[in-house]
N, C-alpha and C positions, 0 to 999 in steps of 0.2 A: 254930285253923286250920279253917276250911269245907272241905267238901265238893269245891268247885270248884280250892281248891286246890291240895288233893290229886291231884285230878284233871289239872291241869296240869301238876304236877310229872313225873306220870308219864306223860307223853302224847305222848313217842317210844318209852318201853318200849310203851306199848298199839299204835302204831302198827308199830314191830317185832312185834312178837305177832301180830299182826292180818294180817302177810302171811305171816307162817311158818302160820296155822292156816287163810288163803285159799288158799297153797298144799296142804296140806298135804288140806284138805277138798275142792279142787273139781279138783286139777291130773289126777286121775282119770278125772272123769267129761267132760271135756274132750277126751283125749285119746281115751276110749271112743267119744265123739260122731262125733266127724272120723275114726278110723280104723276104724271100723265105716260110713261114708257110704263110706270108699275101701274097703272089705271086701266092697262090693253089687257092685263091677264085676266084670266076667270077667275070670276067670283069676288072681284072688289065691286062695293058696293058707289050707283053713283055718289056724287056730293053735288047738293043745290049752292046756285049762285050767290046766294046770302049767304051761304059758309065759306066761298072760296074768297067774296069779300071783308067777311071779319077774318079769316087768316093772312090775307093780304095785309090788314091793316097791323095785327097783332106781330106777325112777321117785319116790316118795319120799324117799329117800335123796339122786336127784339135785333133787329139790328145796331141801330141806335145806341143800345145798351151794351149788348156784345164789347162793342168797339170801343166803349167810352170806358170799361171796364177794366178790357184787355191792357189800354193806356194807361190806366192808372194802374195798374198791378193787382190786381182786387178778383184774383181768377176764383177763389169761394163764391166772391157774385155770382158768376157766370150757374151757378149750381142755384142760385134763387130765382134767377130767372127760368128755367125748365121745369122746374118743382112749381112756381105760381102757369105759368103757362099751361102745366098738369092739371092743376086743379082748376083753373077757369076751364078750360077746353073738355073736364068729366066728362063730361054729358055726352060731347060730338066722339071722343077717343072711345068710349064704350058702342058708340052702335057702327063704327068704320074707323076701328085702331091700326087698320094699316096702312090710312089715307092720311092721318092726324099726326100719327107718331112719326110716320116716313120724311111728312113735311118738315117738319118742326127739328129731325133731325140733320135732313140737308141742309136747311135753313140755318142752325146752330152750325154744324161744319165748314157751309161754305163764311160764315161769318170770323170764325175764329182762325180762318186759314185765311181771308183779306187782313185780317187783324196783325195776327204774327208778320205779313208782310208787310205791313206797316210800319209796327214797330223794331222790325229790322230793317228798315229803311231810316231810319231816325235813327239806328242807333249805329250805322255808318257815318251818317252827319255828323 
């Protein structure tokens, strides 16, 4: 068996792989881009370091999910994740709902737009 075989064989696992570590690497710096461009206007409120690190972490997490969701067909999920992430995040979206909710919804977009490429990539295969 060559090389290229091989290669083929495995070339929905590398394609799955490939958005989980697109997400996974870039859904970060992304959402830092666009919500720090809306962070220059007046009157958003800052956000401490310990918050931009639990949305880091939660953001991840909802990446993870997004994806794994979007794969299995399961797009109702995608609606339990933003509803749980509402209600954990209460507290921070009521005193800076424009820093919380901005995030969380690039964050959810640019997830579901790597996803859909994904699984139009699989479904050329």
């Amino acid at each position: 068996m060559v090389w290229y075989d091989i290669f083929y064989d495995n070339i929905e696992f590398l394609i799955v792989l490939s958005g989980y570590l697109l997400l996974i690497l870039t859904s970060g710096m992304m959402v830092n881009k666009i919500v720090n461009y809306i962070s220059k206007k007046e009157g958003v409120k800052k956000v401490t370091q310990d918050e931009k690190d639990t949305g880091f972490i939660i953001g991840k997490c909802e990446n993870i999910l997004i994806l794994t969701f979007m794969l299995l067909g399961a797009y109702t999920a995608l609606a339990l994740i933003f509803a749980a992430k509402t209600i954990v995040r209460k507290e921070d979206m009521s005193r800076n709902s424009l820093y919380f909710l901005s995030g969380s919804m690039i964050n959810v977009t640019y997830s579901i737009v790597v996803s859909v490429v994904v699984k139009s990539l699989l479904e050329i295969i």
